[in-house]
C-alpha positions in Angstrom: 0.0 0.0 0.0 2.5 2.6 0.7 4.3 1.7 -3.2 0.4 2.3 -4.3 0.4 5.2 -2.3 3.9 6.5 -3.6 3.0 6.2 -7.2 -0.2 8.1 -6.1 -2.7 5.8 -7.2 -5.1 5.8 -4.3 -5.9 9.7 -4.7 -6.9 9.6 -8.2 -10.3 11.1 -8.6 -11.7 7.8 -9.5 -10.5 5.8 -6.5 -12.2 5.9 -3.2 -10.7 4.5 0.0 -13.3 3.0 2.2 -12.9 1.4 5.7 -15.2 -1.7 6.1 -16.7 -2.8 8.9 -15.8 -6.4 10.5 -18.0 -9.3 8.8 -20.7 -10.4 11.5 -21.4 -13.7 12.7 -24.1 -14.1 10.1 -21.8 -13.0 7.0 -19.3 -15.5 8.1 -21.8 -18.0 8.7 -22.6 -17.4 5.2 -19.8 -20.8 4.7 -18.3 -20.9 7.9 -20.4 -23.3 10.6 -21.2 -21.6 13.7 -19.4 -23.8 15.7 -16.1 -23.0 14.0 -16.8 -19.2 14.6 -17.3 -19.5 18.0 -13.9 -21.9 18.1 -11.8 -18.7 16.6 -13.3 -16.2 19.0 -12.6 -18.3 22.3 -8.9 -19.6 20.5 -7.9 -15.7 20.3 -9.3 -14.8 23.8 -7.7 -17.4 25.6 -4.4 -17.4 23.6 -5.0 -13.5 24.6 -4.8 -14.8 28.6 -3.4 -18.2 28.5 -0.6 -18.8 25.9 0.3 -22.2 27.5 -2.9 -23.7 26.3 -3.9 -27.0 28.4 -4.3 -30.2 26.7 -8.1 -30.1 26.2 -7.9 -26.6 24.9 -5.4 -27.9 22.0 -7.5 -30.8 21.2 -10.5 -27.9 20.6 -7.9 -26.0 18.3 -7.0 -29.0 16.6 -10.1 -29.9 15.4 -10.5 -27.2 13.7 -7.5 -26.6 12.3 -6.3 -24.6 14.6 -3.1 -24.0 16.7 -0.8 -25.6 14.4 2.3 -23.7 13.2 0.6 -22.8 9.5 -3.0 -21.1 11.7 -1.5 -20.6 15.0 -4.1 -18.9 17.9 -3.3 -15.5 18.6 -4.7 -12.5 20.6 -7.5 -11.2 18.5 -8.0 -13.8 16.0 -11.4 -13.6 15.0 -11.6 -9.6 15.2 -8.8 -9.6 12.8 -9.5 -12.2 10.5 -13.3 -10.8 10.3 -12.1 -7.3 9.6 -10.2 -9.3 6.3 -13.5 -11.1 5.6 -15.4 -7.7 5.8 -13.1 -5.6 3.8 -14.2 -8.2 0.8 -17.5 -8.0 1.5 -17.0 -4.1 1.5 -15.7 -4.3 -1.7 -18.1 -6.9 -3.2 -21.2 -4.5 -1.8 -19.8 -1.3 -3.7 -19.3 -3.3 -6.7 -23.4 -5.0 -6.3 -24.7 -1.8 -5.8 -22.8 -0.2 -9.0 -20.8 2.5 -6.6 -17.9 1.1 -7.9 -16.8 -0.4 -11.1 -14.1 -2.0 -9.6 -13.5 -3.3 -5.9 -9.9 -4.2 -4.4 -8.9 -5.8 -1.1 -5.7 -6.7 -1.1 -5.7 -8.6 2.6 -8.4 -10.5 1.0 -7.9 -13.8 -0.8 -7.6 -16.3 2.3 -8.7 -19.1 0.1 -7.8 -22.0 2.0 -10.0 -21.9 5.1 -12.4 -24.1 5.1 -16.1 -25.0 6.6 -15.5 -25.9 9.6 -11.3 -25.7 9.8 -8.2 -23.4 9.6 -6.2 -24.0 6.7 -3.1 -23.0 5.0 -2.7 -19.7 6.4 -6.6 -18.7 6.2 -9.1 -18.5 8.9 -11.8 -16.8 7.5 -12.6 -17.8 3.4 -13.4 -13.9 2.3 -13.7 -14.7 -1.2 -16.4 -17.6 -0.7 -17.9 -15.5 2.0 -18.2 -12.5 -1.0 -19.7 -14.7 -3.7 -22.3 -16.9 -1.0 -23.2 -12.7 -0.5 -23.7 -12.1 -4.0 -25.5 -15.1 -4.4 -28.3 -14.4 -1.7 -28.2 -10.7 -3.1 -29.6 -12.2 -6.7 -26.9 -12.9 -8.4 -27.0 -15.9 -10.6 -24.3 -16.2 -12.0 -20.4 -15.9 -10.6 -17.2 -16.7 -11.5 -14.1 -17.2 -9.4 -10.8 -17.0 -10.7 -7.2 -18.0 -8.7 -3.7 -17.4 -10.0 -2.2 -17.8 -6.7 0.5 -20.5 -7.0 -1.6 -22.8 -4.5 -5.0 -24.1 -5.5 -7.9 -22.4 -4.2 -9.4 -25.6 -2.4 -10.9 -23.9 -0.1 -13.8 -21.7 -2.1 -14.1 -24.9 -4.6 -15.3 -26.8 -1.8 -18.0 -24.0 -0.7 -19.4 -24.6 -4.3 -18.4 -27.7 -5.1 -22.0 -28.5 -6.0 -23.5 -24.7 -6.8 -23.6 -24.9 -10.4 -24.1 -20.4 -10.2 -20.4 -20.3 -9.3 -17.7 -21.1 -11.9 -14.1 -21.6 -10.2 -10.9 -21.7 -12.0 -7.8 -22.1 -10.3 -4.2 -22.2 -12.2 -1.6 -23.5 -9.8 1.9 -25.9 -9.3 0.7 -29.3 -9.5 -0.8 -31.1 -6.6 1.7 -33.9 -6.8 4.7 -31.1 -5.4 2.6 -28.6 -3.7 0.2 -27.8 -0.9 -3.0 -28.4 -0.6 -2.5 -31.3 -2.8 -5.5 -31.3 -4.0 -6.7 -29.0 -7.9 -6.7 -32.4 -10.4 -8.1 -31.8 -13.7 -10.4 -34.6 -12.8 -12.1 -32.1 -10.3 -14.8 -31.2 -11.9 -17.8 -30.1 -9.6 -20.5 -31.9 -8.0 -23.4 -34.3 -9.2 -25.6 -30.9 -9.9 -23.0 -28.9 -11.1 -20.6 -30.9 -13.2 -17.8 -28.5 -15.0 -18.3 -26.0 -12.2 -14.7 -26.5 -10.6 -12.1 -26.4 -13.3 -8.4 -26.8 -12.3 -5.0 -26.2 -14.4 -2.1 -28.0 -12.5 1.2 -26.8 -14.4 4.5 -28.3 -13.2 7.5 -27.2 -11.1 9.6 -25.2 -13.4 7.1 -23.6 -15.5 7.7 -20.4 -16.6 6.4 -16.9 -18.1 5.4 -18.5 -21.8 4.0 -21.2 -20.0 1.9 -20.0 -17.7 0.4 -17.2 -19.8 -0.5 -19.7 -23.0 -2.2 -22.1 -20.3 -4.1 -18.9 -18.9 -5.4 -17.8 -22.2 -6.2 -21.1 -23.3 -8.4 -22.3 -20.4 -9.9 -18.9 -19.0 -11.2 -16.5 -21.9 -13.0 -19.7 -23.6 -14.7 -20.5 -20.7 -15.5 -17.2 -19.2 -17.1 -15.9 -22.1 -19.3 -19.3 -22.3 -20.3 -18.9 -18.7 -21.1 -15.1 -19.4 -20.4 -14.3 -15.2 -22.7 -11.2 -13.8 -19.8 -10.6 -11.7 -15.9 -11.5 -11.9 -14.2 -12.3 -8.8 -10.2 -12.9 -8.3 -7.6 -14.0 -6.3 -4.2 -12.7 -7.1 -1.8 -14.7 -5.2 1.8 -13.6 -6.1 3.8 -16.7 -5.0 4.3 -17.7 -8.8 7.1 -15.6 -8.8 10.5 -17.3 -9.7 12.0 -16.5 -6.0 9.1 -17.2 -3.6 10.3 -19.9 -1.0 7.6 -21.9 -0.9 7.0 -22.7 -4.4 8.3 -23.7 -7.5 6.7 -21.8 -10.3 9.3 -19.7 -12.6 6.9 -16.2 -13.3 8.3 -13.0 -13.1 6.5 -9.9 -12.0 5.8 -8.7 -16.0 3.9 -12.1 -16.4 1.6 -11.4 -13.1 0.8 -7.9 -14.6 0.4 -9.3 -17.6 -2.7 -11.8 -15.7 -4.0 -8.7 -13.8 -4.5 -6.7 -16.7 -6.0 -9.7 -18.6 -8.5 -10.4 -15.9 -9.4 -6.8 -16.1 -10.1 -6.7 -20.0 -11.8 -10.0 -18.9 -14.2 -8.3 -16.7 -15.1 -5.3 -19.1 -15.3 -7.7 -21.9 -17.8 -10.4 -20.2 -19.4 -8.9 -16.9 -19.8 -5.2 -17.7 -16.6 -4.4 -15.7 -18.0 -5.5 -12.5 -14.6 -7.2 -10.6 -13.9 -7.9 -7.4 -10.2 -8.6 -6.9 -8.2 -9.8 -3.9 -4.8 -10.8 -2.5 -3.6 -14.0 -1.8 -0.1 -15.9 -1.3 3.0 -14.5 -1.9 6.2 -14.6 0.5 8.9 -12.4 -1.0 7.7 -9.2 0.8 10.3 -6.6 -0.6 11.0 -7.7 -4.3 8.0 -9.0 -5.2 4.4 -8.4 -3.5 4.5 -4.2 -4.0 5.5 -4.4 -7.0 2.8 -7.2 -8.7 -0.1 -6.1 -6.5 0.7 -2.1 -7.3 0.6 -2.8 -10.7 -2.9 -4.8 -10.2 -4.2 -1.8 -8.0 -3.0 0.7 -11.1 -4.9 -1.7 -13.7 -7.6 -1.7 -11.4 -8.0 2.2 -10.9 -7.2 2.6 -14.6 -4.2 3.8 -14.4 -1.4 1.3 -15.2 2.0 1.8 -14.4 4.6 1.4 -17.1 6.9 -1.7 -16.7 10.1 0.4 -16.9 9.0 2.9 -14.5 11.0 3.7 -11.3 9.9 2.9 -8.0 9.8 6.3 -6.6 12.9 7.4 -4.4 10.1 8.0 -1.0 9.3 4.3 -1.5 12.9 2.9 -1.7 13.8 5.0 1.6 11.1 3.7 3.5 11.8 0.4 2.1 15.2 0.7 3.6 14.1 1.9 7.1 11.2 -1.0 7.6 12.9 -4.2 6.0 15.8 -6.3 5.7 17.4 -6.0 2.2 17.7 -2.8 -0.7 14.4 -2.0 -2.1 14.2 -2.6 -6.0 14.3 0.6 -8.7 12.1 -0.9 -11.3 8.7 -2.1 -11.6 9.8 -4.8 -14.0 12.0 -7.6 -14.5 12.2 -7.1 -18.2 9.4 -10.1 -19.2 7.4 -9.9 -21.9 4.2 -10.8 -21.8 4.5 -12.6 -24.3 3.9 -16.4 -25.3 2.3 -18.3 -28.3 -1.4 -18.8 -28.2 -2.8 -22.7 -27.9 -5.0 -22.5 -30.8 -2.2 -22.0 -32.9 -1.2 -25.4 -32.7 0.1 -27.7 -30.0 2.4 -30.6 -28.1 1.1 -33.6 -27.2 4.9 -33.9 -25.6 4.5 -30.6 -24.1 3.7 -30.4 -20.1 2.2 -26.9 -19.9 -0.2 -28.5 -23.4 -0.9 -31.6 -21.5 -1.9 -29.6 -18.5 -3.9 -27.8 -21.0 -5.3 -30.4 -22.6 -6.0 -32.5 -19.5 -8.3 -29.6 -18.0 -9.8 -29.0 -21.5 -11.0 -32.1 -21.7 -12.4 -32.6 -18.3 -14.4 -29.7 -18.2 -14.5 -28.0 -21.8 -17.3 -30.6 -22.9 -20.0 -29.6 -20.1 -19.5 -25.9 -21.4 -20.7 -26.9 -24.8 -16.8 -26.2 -26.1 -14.4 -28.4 -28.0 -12.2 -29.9 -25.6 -8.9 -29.5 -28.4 -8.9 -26.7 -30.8 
């Protein structure tokens, strides 16, 4: 925020800066069981008083996910992980209501937290909790889409079987990467086969790669579903140096996704688009940078690749954080990469990740699953 802020994107006449209020116990309810609410309220107040947590205590944790060293209880847990979830549904609301064109919340994107558990980082699943909104405001129907590295289990599973809510989810394969689950073979429940479409992409894969699979699973099908509302989950930890993945993108190919799920949005939904945060673990080189350029593309206002990061930025980079801050907002990438319908690999991986998802799920969309 304060790179987004430098570049002064946040007081352009078009952008407005809201603070939401904390989701209540019936938004989060919304997916979460009220059991598990309760669970993440009494795990921050009694981490708050008791840090030494008694046996029985840790068995509660435990059981719902809690407590462990990925969702650890802390002082305030559910205050702050409901003032996430309600920053979403902030931003979801002015988007419904046609306030906004556009809504951003980049703490958002805890996509991992499930029903009734703590997962992966996530208490609270803001981005399910925003489309379940949607969907009980009259929306009918919403599509989810998830270029974090990891796959976006977590808001699958709330519509596993809703056949209103499309979910996409691009991400390292399953086979090297938590949550090990995002198969191709996922395709949805009984009533809503094709709903849940998943692109696993191997260790290694890079820029080219990444982009041709995008373009070749998520335009087709978003313009078949024809969404009412675009939702996304930008997840940075593709990048090449994150240390807890293995993808190979630099930050040009992320803003290259961020600007295409934007043209996506105008092109299929009227512009309505409700992006989030997600993953990402390099917290100098890499997160300003990708999610200030998705804030500029957002506010309409995109930053030039080879601009500098301004000079106020770098020096409070240097007072705050370990390490030099960097000067450019790009890594000299492209963007570019050859298109799938212009012939394809059977040999390939990224095509056979392509073609694996195509055909699972292309067919129930009334598409071709090759080219």
């Amino acid at each position: 925020m304060e790179l987004a802020t430098s570049f002064g994107l946040l007081s352009r006449d078009q952008v407005t800066v809201e603070a939401a209020p904390a989701a209540s116990d019936a938004e989060l309810e919304l997916v979460h069981d009220p059991e598990y609410v309760e669970a993440v309220r009494y795990a921050g107040r009694f981490a708050q008083f008791a840090p030494d947590e008694p046996m029985d205590f840790r068995r509660l944790l435990l059981r719902h996910g809690l407590g462990t060293e990925d969702d650890p209880a802390f002082p305030g847990m559910h205050e702050a992980s409901a003032l996430v979830a309600g920053a979403t549904l902030g931003a979801a609301r002015a988007v419904w209501a046609g306030r906004a064109r556009h809504g951003a919340s980049i703490a958002g994107g805890l996509h991992h937290a499930m029903r009734d558990r703590a997962s992966g980082f996530c208490v609270y699943n803001d981005p399910a909790i925003a489309i379940a909104w949607l969907l009980d405001q009259g929306a009918e129907r919403i599509a989810y889409v998830d270029i974090d590295v990891h796959h976006g289990d977590g808001v699958q599973a709330a519509f596993w079987n809703d056949p209103r809510v499309l979910t996409i989810s691009l991400h390292e394969s399953p086979d090297t990467l938590f949550p090990g689950t995002g198969r191709p073979a996922e395709t949805g429940g009984p009533e809503a086969d094709g709903s849940a479409v998943n692109v696993a992409l191997l260790p290694g894969t890079r820029d080219a790669g990444w982009l041709r699979a995008f373009d070749a699973i998520v335009p087709p099908l978003l313009r078949q579903f024809r969404p009412q509302i675009l939702v996304s989950q930008h997840g940075c930890d593709t990048h090449w140096s994150d240390p807890l993945a293995d993808l190979q993108l630099t930050i040009d190919a992320q803003r290259a996704a961020h600007a295409a799920l934007h043209d996506l949005a105008h092109e299929v939904c009227e512009g309505r688009w409700l992006l989030t945060g997600g993953g990402g673990y390099q917290l100098v080189e890499v997160v300003p940078r990708s999610w200030t350029h998705l804030l500029a593309v957002a506010a309409g206002q995109p930053i030039d690749p080879s601009a500098q990061t301004p000079m106020l930025w770098r020096e409070y980079v240097n007072e705050v954080a370990v390490g030099s801050a960097p000067e450019l907002m790009t890594e000299g990438g492209t963007g570019e990469f050859p298109r799938f319908e212009a012939g394809y690999d059977p040999d390939e991986p990224v095509d056979q990740a392509i073609l694996a998802t195509r055909n699972a799920v292309f067919p129930a969309h009334g598409l071709m699953p090759a080219p």
